[in-house]
RODRENVO-673412 format. One record per residue: residue number from 1; residue in three letters; y, x, z of N, C-alpha, C, O in turn. Coordinates in nm, 4 decimals. Layout:
REM residues N
GULO:nr:rest:nnorth:neast:nup:canorth:caeast:caup:cnorth:ceast:cup:onorth:oeast:oup
GULO:NUM:ALA:Y:X:Z:Y:X:Z:Y:X:Z:Y:X:Z .
...
END
This chain:
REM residues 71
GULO:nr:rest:nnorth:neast:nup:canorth:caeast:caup:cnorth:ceast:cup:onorth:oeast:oup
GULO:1:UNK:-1.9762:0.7040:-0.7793:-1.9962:0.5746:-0.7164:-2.0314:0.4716:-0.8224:-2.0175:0.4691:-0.9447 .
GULO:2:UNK:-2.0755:0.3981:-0.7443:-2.1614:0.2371:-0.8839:-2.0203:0.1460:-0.8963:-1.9064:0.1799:-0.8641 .
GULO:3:UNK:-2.0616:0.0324:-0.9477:-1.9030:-0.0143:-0.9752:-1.9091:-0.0862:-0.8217:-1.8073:-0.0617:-0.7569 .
GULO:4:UNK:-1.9927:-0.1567:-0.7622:-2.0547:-0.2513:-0.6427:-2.0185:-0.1873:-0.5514:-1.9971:-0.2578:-0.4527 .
GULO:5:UNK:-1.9880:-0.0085:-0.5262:-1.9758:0.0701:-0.4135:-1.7889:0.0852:-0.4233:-1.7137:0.1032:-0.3276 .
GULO:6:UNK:-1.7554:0.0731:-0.5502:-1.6036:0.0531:-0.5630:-1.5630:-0.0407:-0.5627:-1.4434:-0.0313:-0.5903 .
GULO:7:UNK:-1.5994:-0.1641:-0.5423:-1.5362:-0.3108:-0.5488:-1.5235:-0.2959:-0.3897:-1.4185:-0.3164:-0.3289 .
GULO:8:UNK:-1.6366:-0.2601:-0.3342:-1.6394:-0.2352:-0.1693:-1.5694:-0.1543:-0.1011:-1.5499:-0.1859:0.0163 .
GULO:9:UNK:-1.5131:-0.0327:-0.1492:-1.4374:0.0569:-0.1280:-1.3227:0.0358:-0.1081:-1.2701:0.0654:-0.0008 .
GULO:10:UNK:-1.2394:-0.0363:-0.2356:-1.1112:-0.1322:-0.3007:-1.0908:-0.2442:-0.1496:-0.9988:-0.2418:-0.0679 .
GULO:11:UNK:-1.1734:-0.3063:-0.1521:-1.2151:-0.4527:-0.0550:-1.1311:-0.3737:0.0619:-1.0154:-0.4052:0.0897 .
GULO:12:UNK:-1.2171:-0.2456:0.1408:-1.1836:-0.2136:0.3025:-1.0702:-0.1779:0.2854:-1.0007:-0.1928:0.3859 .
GULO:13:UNK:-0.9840:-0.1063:0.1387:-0.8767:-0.0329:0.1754:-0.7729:-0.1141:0.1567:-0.6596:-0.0775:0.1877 .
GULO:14:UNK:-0.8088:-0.2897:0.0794:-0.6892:-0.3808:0.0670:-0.6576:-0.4517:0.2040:-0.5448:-0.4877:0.2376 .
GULO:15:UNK:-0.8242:-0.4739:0.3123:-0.8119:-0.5059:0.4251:-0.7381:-0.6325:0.3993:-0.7414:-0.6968:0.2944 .
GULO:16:UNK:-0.6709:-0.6608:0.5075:-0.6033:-0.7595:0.5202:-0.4473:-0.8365:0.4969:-0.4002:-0.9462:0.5266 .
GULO:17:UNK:-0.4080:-0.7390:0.4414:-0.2575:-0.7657:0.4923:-0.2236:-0.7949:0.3293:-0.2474:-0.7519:0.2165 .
GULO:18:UNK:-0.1357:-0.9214:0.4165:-0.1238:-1.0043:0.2934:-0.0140:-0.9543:0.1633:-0.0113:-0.9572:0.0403 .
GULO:19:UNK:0.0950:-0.8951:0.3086:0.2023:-0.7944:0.1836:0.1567:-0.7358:0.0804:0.1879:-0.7589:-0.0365 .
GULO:20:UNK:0.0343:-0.6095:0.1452:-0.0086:-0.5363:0.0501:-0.0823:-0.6345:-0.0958:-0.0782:-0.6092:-0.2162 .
GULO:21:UNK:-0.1440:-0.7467:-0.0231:-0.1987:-0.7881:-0.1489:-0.1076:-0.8811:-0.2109:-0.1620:-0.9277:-0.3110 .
GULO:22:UNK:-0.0170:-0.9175:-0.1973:0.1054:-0.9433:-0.2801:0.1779:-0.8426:-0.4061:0.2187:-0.8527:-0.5219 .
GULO:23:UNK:0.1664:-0.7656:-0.3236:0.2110:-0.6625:-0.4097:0.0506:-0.6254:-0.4973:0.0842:-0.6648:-0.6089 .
GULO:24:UNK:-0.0102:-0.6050:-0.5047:-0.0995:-0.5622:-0.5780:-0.1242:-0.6958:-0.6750:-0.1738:-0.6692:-0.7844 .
GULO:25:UNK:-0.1035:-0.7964:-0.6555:-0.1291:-0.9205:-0.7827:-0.0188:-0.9057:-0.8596:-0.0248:-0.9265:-0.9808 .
GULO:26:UNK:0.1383:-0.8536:-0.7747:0.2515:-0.8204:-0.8654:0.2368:-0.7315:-0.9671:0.2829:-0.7470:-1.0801 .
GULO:27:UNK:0.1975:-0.6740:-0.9435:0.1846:-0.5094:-0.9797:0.0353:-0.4764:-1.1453:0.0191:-0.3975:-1.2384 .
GULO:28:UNK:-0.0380:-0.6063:-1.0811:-0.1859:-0.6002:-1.1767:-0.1613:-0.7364:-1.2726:-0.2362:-0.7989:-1.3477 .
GULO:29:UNK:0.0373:-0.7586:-1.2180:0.0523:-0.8868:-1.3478:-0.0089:-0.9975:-1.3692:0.0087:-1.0583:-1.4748 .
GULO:30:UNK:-0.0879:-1.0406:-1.2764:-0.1695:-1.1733:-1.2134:-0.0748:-1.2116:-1.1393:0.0091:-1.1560:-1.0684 .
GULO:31:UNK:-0.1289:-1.4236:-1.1955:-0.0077:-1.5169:-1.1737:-0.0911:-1.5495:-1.0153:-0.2047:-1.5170:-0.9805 .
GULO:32:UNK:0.0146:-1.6252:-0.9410:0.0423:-1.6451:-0.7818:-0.1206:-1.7772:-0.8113:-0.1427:-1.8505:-0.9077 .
GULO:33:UNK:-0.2087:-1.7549:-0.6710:-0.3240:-1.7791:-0.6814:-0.4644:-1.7215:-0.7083:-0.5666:-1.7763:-0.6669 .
GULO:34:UNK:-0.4625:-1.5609:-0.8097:-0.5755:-1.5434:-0.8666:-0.6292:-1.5008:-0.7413:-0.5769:-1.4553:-0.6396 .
GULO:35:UNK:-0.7728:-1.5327:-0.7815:-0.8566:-1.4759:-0.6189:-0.8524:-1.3492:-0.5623:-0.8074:-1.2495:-0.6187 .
GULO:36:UNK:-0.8898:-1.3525:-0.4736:-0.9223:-1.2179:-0.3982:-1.0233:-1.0685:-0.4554:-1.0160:-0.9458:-0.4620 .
GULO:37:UNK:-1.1109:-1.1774:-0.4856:-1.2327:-1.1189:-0.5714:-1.1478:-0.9865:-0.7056:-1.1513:-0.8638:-0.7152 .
GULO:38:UNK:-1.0702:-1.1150:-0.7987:-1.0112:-1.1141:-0.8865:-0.9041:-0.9482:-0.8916:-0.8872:-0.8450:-0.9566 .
GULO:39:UNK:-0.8692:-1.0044:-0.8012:-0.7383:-0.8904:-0.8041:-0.8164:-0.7564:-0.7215:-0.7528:-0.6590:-0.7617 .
GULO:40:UNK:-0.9028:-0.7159:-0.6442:-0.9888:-0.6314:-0.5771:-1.0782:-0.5472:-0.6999:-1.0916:-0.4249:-0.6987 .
GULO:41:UNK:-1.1367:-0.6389:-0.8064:-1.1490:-0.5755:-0.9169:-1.0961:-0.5117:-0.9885:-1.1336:-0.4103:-1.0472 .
GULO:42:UNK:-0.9741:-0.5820:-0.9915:-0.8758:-0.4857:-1.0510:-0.7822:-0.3574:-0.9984:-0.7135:-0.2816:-1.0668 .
GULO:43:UNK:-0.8029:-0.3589:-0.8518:-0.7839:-0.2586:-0.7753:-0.8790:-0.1521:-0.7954:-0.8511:-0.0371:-0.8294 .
GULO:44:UNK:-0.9996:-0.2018:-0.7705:-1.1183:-0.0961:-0.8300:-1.0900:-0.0407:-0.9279:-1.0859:0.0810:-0.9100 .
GULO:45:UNK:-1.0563:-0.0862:-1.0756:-1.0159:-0.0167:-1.1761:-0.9483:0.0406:-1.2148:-0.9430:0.1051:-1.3196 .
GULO:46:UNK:-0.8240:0.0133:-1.0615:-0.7270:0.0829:-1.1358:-0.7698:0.2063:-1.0387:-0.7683:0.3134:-1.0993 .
GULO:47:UNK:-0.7984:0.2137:-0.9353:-0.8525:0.3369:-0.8410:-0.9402:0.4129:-0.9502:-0.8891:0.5124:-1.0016 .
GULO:48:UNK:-1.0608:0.3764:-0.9878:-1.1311:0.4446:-1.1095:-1.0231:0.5529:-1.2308:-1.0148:0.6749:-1.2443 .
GULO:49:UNK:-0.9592:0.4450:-1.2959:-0.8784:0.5310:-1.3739:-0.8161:0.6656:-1.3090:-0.8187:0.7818:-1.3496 .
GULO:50:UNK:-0.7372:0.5849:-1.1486:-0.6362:0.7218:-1.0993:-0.7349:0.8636:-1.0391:-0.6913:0.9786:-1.0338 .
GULO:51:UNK:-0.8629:0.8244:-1.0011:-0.9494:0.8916:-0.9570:-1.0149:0.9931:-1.1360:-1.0632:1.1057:-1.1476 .
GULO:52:UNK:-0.9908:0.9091:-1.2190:-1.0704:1.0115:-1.3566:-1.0197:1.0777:-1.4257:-1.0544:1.1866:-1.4713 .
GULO:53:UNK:-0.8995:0.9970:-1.4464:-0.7679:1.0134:-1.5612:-0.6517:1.1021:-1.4952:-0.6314:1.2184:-1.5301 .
GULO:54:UNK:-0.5753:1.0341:-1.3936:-0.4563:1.0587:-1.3764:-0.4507:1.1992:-1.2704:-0.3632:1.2836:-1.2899 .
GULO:55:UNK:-0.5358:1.2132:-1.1753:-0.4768:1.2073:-1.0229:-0.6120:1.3780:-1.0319:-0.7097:1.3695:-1.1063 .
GULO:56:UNK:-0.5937:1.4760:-0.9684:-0.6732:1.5931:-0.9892:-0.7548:1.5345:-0.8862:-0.7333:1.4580:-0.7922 .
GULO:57:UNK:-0.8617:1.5981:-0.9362:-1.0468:1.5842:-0.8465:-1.0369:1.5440:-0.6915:-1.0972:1.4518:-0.6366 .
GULO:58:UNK:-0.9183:1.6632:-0.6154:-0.9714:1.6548:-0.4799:-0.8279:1.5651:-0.4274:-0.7735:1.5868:-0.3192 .
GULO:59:UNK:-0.7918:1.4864:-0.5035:-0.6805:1.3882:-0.4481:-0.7800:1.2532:-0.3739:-0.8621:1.1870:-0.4375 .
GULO:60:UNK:-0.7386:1.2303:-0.1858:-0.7928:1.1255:-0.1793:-0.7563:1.0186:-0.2131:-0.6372:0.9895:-0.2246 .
GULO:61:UNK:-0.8560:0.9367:-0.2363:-0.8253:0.7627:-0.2566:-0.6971:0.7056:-0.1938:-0.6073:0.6357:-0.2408 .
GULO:62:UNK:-0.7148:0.7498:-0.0920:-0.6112:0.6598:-0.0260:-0.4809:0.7026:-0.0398:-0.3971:0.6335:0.0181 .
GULO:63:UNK:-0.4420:0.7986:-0.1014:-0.3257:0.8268:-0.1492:-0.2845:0.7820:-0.3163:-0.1774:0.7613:-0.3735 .
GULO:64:UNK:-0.4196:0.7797:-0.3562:-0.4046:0.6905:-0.5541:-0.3804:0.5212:-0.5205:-0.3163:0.4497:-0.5975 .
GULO:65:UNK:-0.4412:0.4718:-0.3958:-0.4094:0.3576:-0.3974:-0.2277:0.3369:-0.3148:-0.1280:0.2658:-0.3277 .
GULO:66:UNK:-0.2723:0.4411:-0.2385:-0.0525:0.3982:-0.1850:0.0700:0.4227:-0.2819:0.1838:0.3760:-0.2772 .
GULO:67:UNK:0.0012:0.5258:-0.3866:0.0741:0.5501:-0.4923:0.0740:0.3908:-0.5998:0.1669:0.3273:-0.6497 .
GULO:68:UNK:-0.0391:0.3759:-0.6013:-0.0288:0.2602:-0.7073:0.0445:0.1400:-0.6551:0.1066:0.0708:-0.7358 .
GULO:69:UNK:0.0429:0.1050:-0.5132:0.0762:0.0059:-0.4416:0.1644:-0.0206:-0.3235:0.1738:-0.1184:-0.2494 .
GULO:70:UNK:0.2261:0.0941:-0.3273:0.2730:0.1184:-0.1882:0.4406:0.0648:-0.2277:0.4969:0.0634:-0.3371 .
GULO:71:UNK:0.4907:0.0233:-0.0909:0.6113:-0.0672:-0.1408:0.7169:0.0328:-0.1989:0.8227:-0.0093:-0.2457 .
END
């Protein structure tokens, strides 16, 4: 994926809910306020890493992001 197809990816799976993105500005150590944009990027990256680095090939996304973020 391009980085533009993972910022978009990041975006649908933070959706809406504000908990979750509470916790993900907690969590990415960004102070109360940083944008949406902001912290979604950094969701992307951290999905990237768990998708290259951490997490084996056929692990889906949506389990690297509940792992990273999940309460």
């Amino acid at each position: 994926m391009i980085e533009e197809e993972r910022i978009t990816l990041a975006d649908l799976l933070v959706g809406d809910s504000a908990d979750l993105f509470e916790r993900i500005r907690a969590r990415q150590h960004q102070p109360v306020g940083t944008s949406r944009d902001t912290l979604i990027a950094d969701v992307s990256g951290s999905i990237t890493k768990g998708c290259m680095v951490w997490a084996p090939p056929d692990r889906p996304v949506a389990e690297i992001v509940t792992e990273l973020y999940g309460s």
